[in-house]
C-alpha positions in Angstrom: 46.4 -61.7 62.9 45.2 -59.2 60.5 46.1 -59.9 56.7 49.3 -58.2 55.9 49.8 -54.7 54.5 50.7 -54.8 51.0 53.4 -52.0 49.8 54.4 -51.3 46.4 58.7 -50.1 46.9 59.9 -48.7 43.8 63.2 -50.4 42.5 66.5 -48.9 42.6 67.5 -45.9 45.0 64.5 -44.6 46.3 64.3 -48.5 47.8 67.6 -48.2 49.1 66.5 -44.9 51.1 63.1 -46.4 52.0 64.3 -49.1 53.4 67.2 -47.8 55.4 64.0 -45.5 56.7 61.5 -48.3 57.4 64.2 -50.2 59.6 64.8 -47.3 61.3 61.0 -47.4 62.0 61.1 -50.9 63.1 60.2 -52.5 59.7 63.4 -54.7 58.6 63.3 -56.0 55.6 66.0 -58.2 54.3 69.0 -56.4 53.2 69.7 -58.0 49.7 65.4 -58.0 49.1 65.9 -55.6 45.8 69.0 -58.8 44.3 66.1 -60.6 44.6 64.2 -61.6 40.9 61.1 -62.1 43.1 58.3 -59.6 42.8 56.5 -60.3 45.3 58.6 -60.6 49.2 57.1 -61.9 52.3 57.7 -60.8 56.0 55.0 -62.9 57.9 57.0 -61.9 61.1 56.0 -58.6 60.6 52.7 -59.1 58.9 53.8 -57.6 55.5 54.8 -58.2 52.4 56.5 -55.9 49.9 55.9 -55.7 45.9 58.8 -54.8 43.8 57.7 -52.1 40.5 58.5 -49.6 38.8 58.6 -46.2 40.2 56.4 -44.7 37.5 54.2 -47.8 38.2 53.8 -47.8 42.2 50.6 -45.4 42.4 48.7 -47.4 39.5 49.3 -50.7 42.2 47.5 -48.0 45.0 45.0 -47.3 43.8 43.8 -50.3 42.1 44.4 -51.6 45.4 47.0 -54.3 44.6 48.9 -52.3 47.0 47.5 -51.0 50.5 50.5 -48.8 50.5 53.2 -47.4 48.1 56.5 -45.2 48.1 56.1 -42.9 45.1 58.0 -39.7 44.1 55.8 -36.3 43.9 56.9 -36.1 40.3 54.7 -39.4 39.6 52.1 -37.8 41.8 52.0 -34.5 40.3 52.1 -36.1 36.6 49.6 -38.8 37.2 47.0 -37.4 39.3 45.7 -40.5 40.7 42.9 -41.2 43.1 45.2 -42.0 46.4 46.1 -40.4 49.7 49.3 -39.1 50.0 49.7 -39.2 54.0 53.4 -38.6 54.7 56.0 -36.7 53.0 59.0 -38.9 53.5 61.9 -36.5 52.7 63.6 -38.9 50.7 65.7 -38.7 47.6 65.2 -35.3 46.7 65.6 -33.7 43.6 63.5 -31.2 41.4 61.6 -30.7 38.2 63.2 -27.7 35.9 63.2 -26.5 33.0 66.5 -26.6 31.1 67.8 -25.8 27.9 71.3 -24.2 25.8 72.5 -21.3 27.0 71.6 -17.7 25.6 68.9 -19.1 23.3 65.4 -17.4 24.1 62.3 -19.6 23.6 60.8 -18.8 20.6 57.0 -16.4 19.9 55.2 -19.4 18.5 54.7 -22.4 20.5 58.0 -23.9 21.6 58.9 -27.3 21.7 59.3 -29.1 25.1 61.1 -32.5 25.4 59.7 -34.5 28.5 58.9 -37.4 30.3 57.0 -34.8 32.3 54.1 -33.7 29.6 51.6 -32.8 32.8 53.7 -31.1 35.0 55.3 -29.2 31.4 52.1 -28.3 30.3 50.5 -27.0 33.8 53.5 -24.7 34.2 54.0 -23.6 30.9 50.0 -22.7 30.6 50.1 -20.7 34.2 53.1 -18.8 32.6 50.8 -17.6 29.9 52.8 -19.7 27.3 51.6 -21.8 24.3 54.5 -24.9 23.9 54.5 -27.9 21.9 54.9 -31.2 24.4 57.7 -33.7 22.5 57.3 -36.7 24.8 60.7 -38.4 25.4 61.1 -41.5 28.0 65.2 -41.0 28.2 68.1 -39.0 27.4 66.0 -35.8 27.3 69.0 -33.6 27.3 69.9 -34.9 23.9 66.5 -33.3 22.3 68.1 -29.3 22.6 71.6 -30.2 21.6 70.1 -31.8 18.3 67.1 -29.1 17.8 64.6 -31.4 18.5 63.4 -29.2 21.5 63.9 -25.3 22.7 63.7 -26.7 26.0 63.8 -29.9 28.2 61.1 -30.3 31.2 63.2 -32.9 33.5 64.1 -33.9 37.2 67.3 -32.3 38.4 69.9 -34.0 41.3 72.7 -32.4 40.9 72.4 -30.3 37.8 75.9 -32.7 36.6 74.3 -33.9 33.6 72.8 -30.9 32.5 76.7 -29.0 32.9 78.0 -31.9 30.8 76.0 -31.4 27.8 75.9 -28.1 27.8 73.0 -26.9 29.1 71.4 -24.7 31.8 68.9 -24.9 34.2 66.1 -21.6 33.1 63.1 -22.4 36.1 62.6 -24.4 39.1 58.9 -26.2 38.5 58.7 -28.5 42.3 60.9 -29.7 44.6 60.2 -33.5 44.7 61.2 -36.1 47.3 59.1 -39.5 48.1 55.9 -40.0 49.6 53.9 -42.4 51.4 50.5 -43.1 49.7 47.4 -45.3 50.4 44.6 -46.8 48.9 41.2 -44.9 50.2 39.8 -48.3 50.8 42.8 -49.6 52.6 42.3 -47.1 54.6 39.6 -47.3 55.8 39.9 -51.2 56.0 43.1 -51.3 57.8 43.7 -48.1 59.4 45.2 -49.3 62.3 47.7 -51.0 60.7 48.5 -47.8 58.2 48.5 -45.1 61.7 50.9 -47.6 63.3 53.2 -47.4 60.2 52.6 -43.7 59.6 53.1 -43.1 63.2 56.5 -44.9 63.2 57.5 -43.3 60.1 56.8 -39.8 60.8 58.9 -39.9 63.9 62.1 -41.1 62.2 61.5 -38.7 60.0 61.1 -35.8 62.4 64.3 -36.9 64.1 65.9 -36.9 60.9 65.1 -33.5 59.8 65.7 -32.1 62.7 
């Protein structure tokens, strides 16, 4: 038996979703895996083990090649630029990058500020608007930065535009619609590309029946 595929699953929802999806493709993986305080899961029945990180953290694990294989939102992929192949588009958890900010206030002439986790994805759009901003780089609560005049405007991901209503603000732009991907390390590939055509085979299939 070839050695087992190593895949980084990001904690918390998008596991949830990927997991549903991977059993649907014939990969089960134990129900109650994410309870779990190991790291590091085995499924030698299936020739695969599964490695627990954060979302923001599941490409650097790619493409180091800790990981053959990773779930990873397109917002990490868009911010981080990293050197893997993004091969499937899962159509998972889906959501969006905007920009948001109080009502009725225009951004001002001189470089506005920007609250984000975002400061990539901020900066690329503001520049191809023609704008000059300042990036405020904020790991949490960015809708807090407008409502204290810490920012003009926020760069964040969007579900369902709740928490924005809540505090007050509005959503200005759309930036990207994001949902999760399937990446691999180039050397993986080319190492153990059967294995990673078998589960990208599998995989795109549930996830033409489910789109359609």
């Amino acid at each position: 038996m070839s050695k087992p595929l190593t895949i980084a699953m990001p904690k918390g929802r998008i596991y949830e979703e990927a997991a549903e999806l991977m059993k649907r493709a014939g990969y089960y993986l134990a129900a109650d895996a994410e309870e779990s305080r190991k790291l590091i899961l085995e499924f030698p029945e299936q020739n695969i083990q599964i490695m627990m990180a954060k979302p923001m953290d599941v490409v650097t694990y790619v493409e180091y090649g800790a990981a053959d294989i990773g779930i990873a939102g397109k917002d990490v992929l868009l911010e981080q630029d990293r050197d893997v192949y993004e091969v499937l588009d899962l159509q998972i958890s889906p959501c969006y990058v905007a920009v948001a900010g109080l009502p009725d206030k225009p951004l001002g002439r001189i470089a506005p500020k920007i609250a984000t986790k975002y400061p990539k994805i901020a900066s690329d759009y503001f520049r191809e608007q023609g704008e000059q901003i300042e990036i405020i780089p904020l790991n949490g609560s960015i809708e807090l930065a407008p409502l204290i005049g810490l920012a003009d405007r926020i760069v964040d991901i969007v579900s369902s535009g709740r928490t924005l209503r809540e505090n007050g603000l509005m959503e200005y732009q759309k930036i990207a619609d994001i949902t999760s991907r399937l990446i691999v390390n180039p050397v993986s590939y080319r190492l153990k590309s059967n294995d990673i055509d078998e589960m990208v085979r599998k995989l795109s299939g549930v996830v033409e029946v489910e789109s359609s």
